[in-house]
C-alpha positions in Angstrom: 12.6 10.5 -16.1 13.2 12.2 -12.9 16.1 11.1 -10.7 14.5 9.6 -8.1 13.5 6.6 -10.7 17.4 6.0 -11.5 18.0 5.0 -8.1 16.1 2.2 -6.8 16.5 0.8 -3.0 18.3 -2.1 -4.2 20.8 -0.3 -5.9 20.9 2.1 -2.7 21.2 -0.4 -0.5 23.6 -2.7 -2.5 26.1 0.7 -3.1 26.3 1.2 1.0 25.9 -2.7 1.6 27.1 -5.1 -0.8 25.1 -8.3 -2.0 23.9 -9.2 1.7 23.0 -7.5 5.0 23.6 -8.8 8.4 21.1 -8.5 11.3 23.3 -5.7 12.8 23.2 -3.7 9.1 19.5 -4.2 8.9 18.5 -2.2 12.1 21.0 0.5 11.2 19.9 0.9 8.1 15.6 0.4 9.3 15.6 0.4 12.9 18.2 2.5 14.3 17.0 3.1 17.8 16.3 -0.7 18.5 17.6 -3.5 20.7 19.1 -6.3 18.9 16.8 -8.5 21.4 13.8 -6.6 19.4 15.6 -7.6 15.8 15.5 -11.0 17.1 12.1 -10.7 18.3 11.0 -9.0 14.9 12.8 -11.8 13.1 10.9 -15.0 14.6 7.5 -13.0 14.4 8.1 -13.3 10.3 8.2 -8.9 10.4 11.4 -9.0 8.5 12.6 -10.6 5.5 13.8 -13.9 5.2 17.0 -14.9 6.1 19.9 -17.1 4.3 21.9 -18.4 6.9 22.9 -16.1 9.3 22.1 -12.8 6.7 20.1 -11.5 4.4 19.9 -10.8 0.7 19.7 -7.2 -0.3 17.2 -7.7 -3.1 15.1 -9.4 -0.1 15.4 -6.3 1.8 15.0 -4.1 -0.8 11.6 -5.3 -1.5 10.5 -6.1 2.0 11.2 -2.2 2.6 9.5 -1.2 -0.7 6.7 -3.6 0.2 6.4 -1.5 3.5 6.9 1.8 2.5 3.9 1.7 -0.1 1.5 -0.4 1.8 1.5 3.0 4.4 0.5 4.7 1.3 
């Protein structure tokens, strides 16, 4: 097995952000060059993953962006 499978993007994720993300992690991490008015917007249209509280889980996130990435494919 290469490398690339020992490293999944929850693991990534959950080394640089622990169990949970906020809002502000989220578009560093995805959307670096946009407003947090257009996170906000994102959020309510259902484009991101859910949300507990006020952040979000990192296995949520982790899947949301693998859901993402391979539905491009």
């Amino acid at each position: 097995m290469s490398a690339a499978h020992d490293y999944s993007t929850f693991w990534l994720l959950f080394g640089k952000y622990g169990p949970t993300m906020t809002i502000g992690q989220l578009r560093e991490a995805f959307f670096p060059n946009a407003a947090m008015k257009t996170m906000a917007n994102k959020h309510s249209a259902g484009l991101l993953p859910a949300r507990t509280g006020d952040v979000y889980d990192t296995r949520d996130v982790a899947l949301w962006w693998d859901t993402q990435r391979t539905s491009r494919r």
